[in-house]
N, C-alpha and C positions, 0 to 999 in steps of 0.2 A: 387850675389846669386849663391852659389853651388848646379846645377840642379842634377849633379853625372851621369854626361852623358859618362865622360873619358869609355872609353875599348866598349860601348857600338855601335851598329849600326842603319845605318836610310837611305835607301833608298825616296829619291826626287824627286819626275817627276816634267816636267816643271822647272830645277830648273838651267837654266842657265839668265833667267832675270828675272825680279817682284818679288812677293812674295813670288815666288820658289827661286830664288837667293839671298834675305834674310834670307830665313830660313836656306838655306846650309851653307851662312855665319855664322850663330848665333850659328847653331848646332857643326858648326866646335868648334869656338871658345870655345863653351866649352867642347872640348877636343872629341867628339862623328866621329867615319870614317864613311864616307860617300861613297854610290851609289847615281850616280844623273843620269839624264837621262833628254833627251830631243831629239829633230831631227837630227841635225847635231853635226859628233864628233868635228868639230874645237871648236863648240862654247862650247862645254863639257869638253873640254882639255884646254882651255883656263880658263875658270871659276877653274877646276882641280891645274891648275900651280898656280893662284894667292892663293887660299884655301890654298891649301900643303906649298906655299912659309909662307904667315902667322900664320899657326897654327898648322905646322906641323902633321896633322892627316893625315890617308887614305884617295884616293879619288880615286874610280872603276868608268869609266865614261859605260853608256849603249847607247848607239844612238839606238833610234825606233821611230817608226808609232807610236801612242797611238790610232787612229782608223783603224787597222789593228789590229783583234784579233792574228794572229799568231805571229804576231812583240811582243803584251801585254804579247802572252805566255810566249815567250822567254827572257822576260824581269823576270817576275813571278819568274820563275824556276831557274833563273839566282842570284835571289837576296831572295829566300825563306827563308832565315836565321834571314836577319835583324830582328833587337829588333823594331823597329818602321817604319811605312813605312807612307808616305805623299804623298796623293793621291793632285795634285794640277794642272796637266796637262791639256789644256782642253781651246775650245773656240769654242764658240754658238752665234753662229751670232742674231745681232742685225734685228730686223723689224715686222712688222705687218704680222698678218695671213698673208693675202693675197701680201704681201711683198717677202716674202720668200720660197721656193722653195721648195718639196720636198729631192731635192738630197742635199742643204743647210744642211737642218734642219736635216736630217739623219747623215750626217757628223758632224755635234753638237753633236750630242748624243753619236755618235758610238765614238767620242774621249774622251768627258767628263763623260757621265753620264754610258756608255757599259766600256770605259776603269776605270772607277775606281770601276767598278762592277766587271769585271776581272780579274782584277789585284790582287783585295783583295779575291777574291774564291779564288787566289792561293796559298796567304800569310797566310790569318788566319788560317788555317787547322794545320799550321806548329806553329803557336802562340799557338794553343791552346792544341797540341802537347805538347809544353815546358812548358802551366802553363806560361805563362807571353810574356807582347807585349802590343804595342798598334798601332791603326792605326786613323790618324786624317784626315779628309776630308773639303779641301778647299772647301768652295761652294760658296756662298753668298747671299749677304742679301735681291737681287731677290728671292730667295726662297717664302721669308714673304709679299715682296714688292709689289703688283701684277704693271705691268705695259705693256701694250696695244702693247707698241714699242718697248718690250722683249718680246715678249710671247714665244718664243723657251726656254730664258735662263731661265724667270720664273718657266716653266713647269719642265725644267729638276733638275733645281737647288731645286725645292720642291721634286722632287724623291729623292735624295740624303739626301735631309735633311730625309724625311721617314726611307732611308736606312741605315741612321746612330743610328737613333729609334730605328729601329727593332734590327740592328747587337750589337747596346749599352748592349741592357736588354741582350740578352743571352749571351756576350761574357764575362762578368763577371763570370760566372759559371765557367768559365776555366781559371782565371787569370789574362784575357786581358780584354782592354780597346778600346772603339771606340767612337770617338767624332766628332764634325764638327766645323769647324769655320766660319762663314757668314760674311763677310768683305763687307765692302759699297766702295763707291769710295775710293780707294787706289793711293797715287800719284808715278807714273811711267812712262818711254816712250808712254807704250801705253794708259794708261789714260792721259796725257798731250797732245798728238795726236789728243783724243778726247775732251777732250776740247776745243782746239784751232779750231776745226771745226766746234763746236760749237759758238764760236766768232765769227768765220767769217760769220755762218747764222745769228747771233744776229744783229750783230754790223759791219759786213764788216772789221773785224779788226782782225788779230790774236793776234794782241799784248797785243789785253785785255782778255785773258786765265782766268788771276787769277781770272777776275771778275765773271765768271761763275760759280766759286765757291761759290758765295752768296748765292747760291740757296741752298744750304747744310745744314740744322739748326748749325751747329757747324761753317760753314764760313769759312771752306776749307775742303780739300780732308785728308783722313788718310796718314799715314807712312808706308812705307814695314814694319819699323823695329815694328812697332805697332801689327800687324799684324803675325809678324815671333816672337815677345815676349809670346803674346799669345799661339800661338804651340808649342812650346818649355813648355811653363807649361802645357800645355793639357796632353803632351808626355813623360812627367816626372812622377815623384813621388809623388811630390809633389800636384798633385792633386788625390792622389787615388784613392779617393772616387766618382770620376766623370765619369759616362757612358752615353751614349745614349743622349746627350747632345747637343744643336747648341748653340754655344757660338755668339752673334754679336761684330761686331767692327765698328764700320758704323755712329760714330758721332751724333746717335737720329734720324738715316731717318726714321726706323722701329717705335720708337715713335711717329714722329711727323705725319707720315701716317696715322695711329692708330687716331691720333688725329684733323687730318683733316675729317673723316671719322665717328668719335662721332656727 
């Protein structure tokens, strides 16, 4: 499928492992130059080399903080042009209220939920400028999900979905597009990590990972590339008609919650 990404741009946060280093891959491939960004330049120049080796497009690497506003700025300002930016950088620690820590749970925020608040005050302005853009917002299916031993990722991940609400309905007036996409367990380094330490409180085993996955009404964990398929049509054209939107990916958790709970 010809998403007709060739000549266009797309700034990536997050995007030298997970679901940010599927999307840079996919986006590459089909023909779209890329800014990516994430903490360290090796790991940014390395994802860069292998990109550029197969699919020959641009690739502007940006090393930053994502909870240091002045690091966001200068990420912003550096990349205000892109046709699409993908907000996906971001980690909200896991635990209970009383688990978790004020300076924890600020540092959640101020990376995920403050940097892609941001980052996108500084892009849209210039979208809306040109009549056309879109910006997609990794969140997840915590949003919907409520759960006790997330309650940092819960809370922030339902602002985001909010903020994709609000910024949806008015950025159509200007051309552009703003969507979210809610991902449930996605299989990766650091989802396989947690699994396996999961095993090992189950069952004393790390070996039986996969079986943790049982618990998933679908009976394993999603795909990056599942995942990075989805944003790539959010960010296309081919869904024009779609604003203010949370798309899930999440194998039926948000279902079957829903249906434990009737």
């Amino acid at each position: 499928m010809d998403l007709k990404w060739r000549g266009r741009s797309v700034l990536i946060t997050g995007a030298t492992r997970g679901i940010g280093r599927g999307i840079a891959e996919l986006m590459a491939a089909e023909g779209c130059d890329l800014h990516i960004s994430a903490r360290t330049m090796d790991s940014l120049e390395a994802v860069a080399r292998e990109v550029r080796g197969r699919h020959g497009v641009t690739v502007a690497c940006h090393a930053h903080e994502m909870n240091i506003p002045e690091e966001v700025e200068k990420l912003g300002h550096s990349c205000r042009d892109v046709d699409v930016l993908i907000n996906n950088a971001g980690d909200i620690p896991t635990g209970r209220l009383t688990e978790i820590d004020s300076a924890a749970w600020r540092r959640g925020w101020e990376s995920k939920v403050f940097g892609y608040i941001d980052l996108t005050r500084i892009i849209l302005p210039q979208m809306y400028k040109r009549r056309s853009g879109n910006v997609v917002n990794i969140v997840g299916v915590a949003a919907e999900v409520p759960n006790p031993a997330y309650i940092a990722g819960c809370m922030g991940n339902a602002a985001l979905n909010m903020f994709t609400h609000v910024l949806g309905g008015e950025a159509v007036e200007y051309g552009v597009r703003v969507n979210a996409v809610n991902p449930g367990p996605t299989m990766s380094d650091r989802h396989k990590s947690h699994l396996i330490d999961r095993a090992v409180q189950r069952f004393g085993d790390a070996d039986r990972w996969p079986e943790i996955m049982k618990d998933y009404p679908s009976g394993r964990s999603g795909s990056v590339e599942e995942v990075a398929s989805l944003v790539a049509f959010l960010a296309s054209d081919l869904s024009s008609n779609i604003s203010g939107a949370s798309v899930r990916v999440d194998g039926g958790i948000w279902a079957a919650a829903r249906k434990k709970r009737s």
